[in-house]
N, C-alpha and C positions, 0 to 999 in steps of 0.2 A: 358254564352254568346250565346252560341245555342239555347236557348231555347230562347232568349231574339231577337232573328234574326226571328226566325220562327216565333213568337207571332206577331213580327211585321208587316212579309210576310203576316199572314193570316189576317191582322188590313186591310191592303193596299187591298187586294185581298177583302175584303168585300166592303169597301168603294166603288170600283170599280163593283161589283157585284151589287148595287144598279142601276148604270146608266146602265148594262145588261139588270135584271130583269125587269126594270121601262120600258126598251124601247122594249123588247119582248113583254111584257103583252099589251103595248098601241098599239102593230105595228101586231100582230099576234091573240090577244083576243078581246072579245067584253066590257070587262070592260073601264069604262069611269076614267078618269083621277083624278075627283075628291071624286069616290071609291075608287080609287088605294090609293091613299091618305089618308085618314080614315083608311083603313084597316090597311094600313101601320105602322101608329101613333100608332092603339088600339093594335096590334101584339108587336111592338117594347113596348110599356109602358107595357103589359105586362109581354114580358120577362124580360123585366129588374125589375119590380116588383118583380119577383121570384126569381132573380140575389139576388137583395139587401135582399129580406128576407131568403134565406139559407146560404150566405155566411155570415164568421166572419165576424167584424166591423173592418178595419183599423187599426193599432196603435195610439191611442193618437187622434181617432173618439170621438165627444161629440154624445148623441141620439139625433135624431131629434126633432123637437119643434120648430126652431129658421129658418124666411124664406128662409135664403140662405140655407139651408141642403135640403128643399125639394120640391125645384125651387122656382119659380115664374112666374108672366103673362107674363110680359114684354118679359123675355126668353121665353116662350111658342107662345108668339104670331109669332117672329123671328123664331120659327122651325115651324110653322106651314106656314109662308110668305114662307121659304126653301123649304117646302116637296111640298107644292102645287105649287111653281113655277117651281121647279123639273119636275113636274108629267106634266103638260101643258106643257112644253117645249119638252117634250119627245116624243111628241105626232108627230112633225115633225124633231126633231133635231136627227142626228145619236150619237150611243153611246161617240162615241172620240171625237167630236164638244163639244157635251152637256158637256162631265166631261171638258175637255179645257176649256170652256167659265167662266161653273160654278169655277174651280180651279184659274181660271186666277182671277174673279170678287172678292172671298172669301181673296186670298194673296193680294189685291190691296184692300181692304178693310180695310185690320188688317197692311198692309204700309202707310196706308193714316192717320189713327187713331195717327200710332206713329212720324209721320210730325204734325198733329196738337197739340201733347202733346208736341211736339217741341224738336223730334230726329232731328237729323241731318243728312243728306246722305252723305259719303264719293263721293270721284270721280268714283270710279269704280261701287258703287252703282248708280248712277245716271246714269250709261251708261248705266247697267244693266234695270233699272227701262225703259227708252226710249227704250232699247229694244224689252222688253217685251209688250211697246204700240206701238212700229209698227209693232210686230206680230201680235198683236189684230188687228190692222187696215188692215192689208194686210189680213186678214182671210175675211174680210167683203167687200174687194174692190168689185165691180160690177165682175163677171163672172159667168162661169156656175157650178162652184161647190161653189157661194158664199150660206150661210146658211141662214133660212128663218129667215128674219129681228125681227117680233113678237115671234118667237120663241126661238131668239138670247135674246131679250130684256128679254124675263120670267128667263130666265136660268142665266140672270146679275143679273136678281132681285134677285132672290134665292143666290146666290153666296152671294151678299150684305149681305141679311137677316143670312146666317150662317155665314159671316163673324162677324157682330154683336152678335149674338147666342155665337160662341165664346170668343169676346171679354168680353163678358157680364159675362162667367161662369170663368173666371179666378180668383184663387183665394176662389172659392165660396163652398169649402167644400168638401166633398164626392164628385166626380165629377161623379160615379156612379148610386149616392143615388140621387142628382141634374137632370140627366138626367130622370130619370124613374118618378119624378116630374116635366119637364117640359113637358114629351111625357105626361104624365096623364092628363096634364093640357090641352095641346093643342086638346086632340082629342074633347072634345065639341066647341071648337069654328072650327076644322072640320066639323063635323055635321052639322053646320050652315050651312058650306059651301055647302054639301053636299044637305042642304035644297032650296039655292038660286039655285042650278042648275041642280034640281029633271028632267027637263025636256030632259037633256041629261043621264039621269039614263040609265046606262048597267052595265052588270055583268053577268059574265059566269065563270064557277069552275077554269077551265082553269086561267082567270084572275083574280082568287079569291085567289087562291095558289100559284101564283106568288108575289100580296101584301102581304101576310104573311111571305113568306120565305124573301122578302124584308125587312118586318119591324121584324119581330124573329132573320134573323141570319143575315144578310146583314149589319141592323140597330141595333140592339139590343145586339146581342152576338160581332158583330163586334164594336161598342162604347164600350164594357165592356172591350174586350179583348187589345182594345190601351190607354185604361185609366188603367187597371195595367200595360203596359208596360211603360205605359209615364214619370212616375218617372226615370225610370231607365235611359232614353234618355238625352242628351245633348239638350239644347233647340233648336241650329243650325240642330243637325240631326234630331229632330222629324219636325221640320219645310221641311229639305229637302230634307226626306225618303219620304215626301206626292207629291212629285212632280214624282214619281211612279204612281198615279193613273189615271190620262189622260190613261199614256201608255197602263197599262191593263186592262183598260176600252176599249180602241185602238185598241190592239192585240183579248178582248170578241168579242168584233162587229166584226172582220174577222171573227173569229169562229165561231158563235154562230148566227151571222146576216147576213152575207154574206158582211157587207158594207166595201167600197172602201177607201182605203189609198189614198187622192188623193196627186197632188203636193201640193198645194196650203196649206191642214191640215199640211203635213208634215217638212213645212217652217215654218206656221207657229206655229208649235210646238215647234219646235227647238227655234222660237226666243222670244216666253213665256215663255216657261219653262227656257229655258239657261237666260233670265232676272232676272225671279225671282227668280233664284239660286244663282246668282252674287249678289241679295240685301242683301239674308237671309244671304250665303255664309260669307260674308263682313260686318256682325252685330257680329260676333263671339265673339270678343274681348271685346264686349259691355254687349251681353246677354248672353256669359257662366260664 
């Protein structure tokens, strides 16, 4: 059980570690957003490349051959929508905003999906659920610690697209062996990107070793490390162990940024996260 606690601390602590690193490199280096991104991808594919080819195969793993084992586009194009909407958003958004927006857009994606499969919401879920949209709305009212609107928007996008990302790899085999084929996949239509916006090209070592350690251990060792743990989890708690990573994304940016707790994040924090705790919370009965 310790060990099962820890593996998850450092799953969260990575996850987290992402909206760090992504926002040091854009805020303090001359690397451009859509290097960070590239790098990111080819770093994270990868390690996990080298994950899937030294470790054993699973119990009761078939070899690969068949498309769900070692991804595909569609999922590729969704982490590639995630990491670049990520990386642009980051560019103005503080560490605790960006993971909130993104955290909040990701569970309202993967609750939306199981409304149109035609879950149902209890009452306490539905309160939950409004509450966590007028956190979201009160974070954006007019004032002066509201977040930069375009900036707001990349980071919903993104949210969206790994919501999808997710929903898509459920079920879908090795979830290990899946990931290091969809990062494979994604980093050339990267490059594309990287090609449409040559003219903002920068890159300095500085913000060259910050994308790696993003996509190596942030991305790559951290998806490995909560894809063995995630079996062992309840599906209520691994849903609302994630609601951890706003915070220490939250508590990085103090540290590590200098940026400011203001009132306004800290409301509404509480009334996103405390929402979508109450939905997941209150699906217990359904999806354990």
């Amino acid at each position: 059980m310790n060990r099962i606690v820890v593996l998850t601390l450092l799953a969260m602590i990575a996850f987290a570690g992402n909206s760090i690193l992504n926002r040091i490199a854009l805020n303090d280096t001359s690397i451009d957003a859509a290097s960070f991104t590239t790098i990111r991808l080819v770093s994270g594919a990868l390690i996990l490349l080298l994950i899937v080819q030294f470790r054993s195969p699973p119990v009761g793993f078939k070899p690969p051959g068949k498309r769900s084992d070692t991804g595909n586009w569609l999922s590729a194009i969704a982490l590639l929508v995630y990491a670049a909407g990520f990386s642009f958003a980051y560019i103005h958004l503080s560490a605790a905003i960006g993971a909130l927006v993104l955290f909040g857009a990701v569970q309202a994606t993967m609750i939306s999906y199981g409304l149109w499969r035609g879950e149902r919401l209890k009452t306490w879920q539905t309160r939950g659920l409004l509450l966590a949209l007028a956190g979201l709305v009160g974070l954006f009212l007019p004032g002066i610690s509201k977040p930069p609107l375009l900036a707001s928007l990349l980071m919903l996008l993104a949210g969206v697209a790994w919501g999808v990302y997710s929903l898509r790899g459920k079920g879908a085999g090795d979830a290990t062996r899946v990931t290091a084929g969809n990062f494979l996949r994604a980093v050339p239509i990267a490059l594309m990107l990287n090609v449409f916006m040559y003219p903002y090209f920068s890159i300095d070592s500085a913000g060259f070793w910050y994308a790696v350690t993003s996509g190596a251990l942030a991305s790559g060792l951290g998806y490995a490390v909560w894809y063995t743990v995630l079996p062992t989890l309840r599906s209520t708690t691994a849903a609302t162990v994630q609601l951890s990573v706003p915070i220490i994304a939250a508590i990085g940016g103090v540290v590590f940024l200098s940026e400011a707790l203001t009132p306004r994040l800290v409301l509404a924090a509480m009334a996103i996260l405390g929402g979508i705790a109450m939905v997941i919370l209150n699906t217990r009965a359904c999806s354990d």
